[in-house]
SEVOSE-79910 format. One record per residue: z, y, x of N, C-alpha, C, O in turn. Coordinates in steps of 0.1 Angstrom, whole numbers, plus 2048, in hexadecimal, padded with zeros to 3 digits. Each point is the difference from the previous one (the first is absolute). Layout:
REM SEVOSE-79910
ZYXZYXZYXZYX/...
END
This chain:
REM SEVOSE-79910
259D7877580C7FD8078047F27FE8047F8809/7FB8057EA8047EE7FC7F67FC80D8057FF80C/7F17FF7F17F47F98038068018138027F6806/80081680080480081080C7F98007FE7F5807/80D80B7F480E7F77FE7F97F18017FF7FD80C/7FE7FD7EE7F97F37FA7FB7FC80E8067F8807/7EC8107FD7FA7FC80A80D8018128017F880A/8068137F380C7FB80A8037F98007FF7F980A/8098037EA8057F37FF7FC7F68028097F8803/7E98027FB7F67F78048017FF8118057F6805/7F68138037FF80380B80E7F78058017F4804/80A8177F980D7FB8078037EE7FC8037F8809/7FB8027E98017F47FF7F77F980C8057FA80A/7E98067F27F97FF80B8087FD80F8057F5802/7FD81480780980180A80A7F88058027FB80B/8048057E98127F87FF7F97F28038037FB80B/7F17FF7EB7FA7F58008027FC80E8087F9804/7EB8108077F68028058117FA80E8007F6806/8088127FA8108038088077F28008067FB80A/7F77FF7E88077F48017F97F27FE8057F5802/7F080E7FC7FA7F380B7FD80280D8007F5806/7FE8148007FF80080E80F7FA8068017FA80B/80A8097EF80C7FE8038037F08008067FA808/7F38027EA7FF7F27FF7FA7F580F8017F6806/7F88167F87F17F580C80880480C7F87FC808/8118087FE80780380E8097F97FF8027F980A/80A8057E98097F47FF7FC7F27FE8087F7801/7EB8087FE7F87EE8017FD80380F8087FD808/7EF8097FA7FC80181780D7FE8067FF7FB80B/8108097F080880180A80B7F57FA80B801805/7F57F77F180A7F57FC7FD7F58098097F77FF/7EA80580C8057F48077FD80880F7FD80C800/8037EE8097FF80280F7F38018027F77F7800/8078188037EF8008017FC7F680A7F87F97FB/80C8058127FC7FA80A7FF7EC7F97F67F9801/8148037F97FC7F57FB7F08017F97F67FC806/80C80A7EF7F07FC7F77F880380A7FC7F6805/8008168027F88068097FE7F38067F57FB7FD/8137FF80B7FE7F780A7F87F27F87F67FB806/80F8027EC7FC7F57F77F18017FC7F87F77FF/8068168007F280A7FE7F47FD80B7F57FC7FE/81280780E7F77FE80A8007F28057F87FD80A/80E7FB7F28007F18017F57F97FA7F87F8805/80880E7EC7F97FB7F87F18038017F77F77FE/8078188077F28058017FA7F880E7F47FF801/8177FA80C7F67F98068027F08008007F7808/80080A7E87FD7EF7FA80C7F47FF8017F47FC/80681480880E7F68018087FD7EE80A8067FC/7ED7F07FA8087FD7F780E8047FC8058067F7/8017F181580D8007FB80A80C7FD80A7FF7F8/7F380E81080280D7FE7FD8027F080B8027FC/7EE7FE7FD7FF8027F68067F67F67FF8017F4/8067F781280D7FA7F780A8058008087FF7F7/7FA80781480F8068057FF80C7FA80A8057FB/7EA8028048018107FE7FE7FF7EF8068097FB/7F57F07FC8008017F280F8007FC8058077F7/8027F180E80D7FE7F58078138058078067F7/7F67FE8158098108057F98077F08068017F5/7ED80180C7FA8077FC8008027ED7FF80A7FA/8027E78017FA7FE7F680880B7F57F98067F8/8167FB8098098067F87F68127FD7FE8067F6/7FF7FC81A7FB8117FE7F27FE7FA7FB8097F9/7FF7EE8097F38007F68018007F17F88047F7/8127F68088057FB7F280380E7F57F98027F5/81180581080280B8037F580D7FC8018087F7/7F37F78147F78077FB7FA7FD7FA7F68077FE/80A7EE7FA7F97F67F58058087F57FA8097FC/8127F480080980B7F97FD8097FB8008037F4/7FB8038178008108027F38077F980180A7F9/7F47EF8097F47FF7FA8018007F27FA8087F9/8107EC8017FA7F87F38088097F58007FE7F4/80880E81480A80D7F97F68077F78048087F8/7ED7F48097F98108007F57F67FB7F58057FE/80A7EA7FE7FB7FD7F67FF7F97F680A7FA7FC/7E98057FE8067FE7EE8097F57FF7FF7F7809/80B8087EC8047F67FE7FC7F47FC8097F7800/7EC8077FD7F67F57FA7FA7F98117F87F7800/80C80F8087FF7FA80C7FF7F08047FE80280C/8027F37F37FB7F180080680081080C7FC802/7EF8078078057FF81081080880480380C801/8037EB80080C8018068048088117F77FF808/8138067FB7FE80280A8047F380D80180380C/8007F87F28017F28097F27FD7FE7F97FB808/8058067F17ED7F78017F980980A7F97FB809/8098167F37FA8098058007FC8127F67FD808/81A8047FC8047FA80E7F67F68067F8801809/80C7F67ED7F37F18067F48077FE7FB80580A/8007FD7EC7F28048057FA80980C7F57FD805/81480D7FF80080C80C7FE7F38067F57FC802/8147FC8018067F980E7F77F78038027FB80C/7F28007EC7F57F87FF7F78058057F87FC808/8098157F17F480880880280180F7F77FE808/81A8057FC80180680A7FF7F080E7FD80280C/8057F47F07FE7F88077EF7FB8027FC7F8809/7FF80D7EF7F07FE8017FB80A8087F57FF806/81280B7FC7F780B80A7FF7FF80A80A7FF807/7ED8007FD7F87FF80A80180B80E7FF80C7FE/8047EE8117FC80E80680A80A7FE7FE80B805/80D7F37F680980A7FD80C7FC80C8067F5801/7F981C80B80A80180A80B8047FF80280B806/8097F07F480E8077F880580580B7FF7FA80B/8098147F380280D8078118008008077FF809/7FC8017EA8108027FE7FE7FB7F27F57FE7FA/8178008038067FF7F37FB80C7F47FC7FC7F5/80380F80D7FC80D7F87F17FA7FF8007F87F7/7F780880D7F47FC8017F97F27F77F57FE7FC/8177FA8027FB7F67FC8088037EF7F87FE7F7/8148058048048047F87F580F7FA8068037F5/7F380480C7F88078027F27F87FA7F98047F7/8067F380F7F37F27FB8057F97F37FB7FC7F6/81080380E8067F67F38028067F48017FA7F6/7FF81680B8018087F47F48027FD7FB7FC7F5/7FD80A8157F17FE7F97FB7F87FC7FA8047F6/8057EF80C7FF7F57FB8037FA7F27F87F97F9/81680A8078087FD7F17F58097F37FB7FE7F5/80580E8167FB80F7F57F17FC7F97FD7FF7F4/7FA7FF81A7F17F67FD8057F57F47FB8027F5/80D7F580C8007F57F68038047F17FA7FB7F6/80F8108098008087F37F88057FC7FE8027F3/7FA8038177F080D7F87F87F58017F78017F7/8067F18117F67F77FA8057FD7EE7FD8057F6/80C7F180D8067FB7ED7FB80B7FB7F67FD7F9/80D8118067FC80B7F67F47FD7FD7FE7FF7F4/7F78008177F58058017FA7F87F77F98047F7/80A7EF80B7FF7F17FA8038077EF7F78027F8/8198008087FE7FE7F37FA8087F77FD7FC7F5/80181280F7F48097F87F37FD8017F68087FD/80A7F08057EE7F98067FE7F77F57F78017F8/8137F68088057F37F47FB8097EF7FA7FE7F5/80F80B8117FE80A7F17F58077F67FF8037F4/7F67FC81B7F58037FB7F27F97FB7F78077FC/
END
């Protein structure tokens, strides 16, 4: 009976988690004017620089943010900050190549995977180092 309580309670925490970042990631998609970034997005994907000067400063606060959000869940002995994390995504994400930006959701969507890749590389790195 312990043991089913416990595992409820796991589940329902799980959930709540699961409830309130989704909640998070809809209040970052909907804090600026989809149709601005969108528009700054599709500027940029057909080569136009300067869009992507314009569209980093809307953006950088919500990346920041999921920078944050990430570094909740690692070790403390962590060396990479989350503003480094930012710049690094933003290095990746201006190097990609071939990439047709769709909306706003889509590219925050890249920029999280991206951030997430840069964390599981360092790891990978540093248990590698270890051995």
């Amino acid at each position: 009976m312990r043991r089913l309580l416990t595992d409820i309670q796991g589940r329902t925490s799980l959930l709540g988690k699961i409830w309130h970042s989704r909640q998070q990631a809809m209040t970052i998609v909907m804090s600026h004017a989809p149709q601005d970034v969108t528009s700054l997005l599709i500027q940029w994907s057909e080569g136009d620089r300067s869009a992507l000067d314009r569209l980093m400063p809307v953006v950088y606060d919500e990346l920041h943010r999921i920078a944050q959000r990430y570094f909740r869940h690692e070790r403390s002995d962590n060396t990479l900050q989350p503003t480094a994390l930012v710049n690094e995504a933003y290095i990746r994400l201006v190097n990609l190549g071939g990439v047709s930006w769709q909306n706003r959701a889509q590219f925050f969507g890249i920029a999280a995977t991206t951030m997430r890749r840069i964390l599981v590389e360092r790891a990978r790195a540093r248990n590698a180092a270890k051995r």
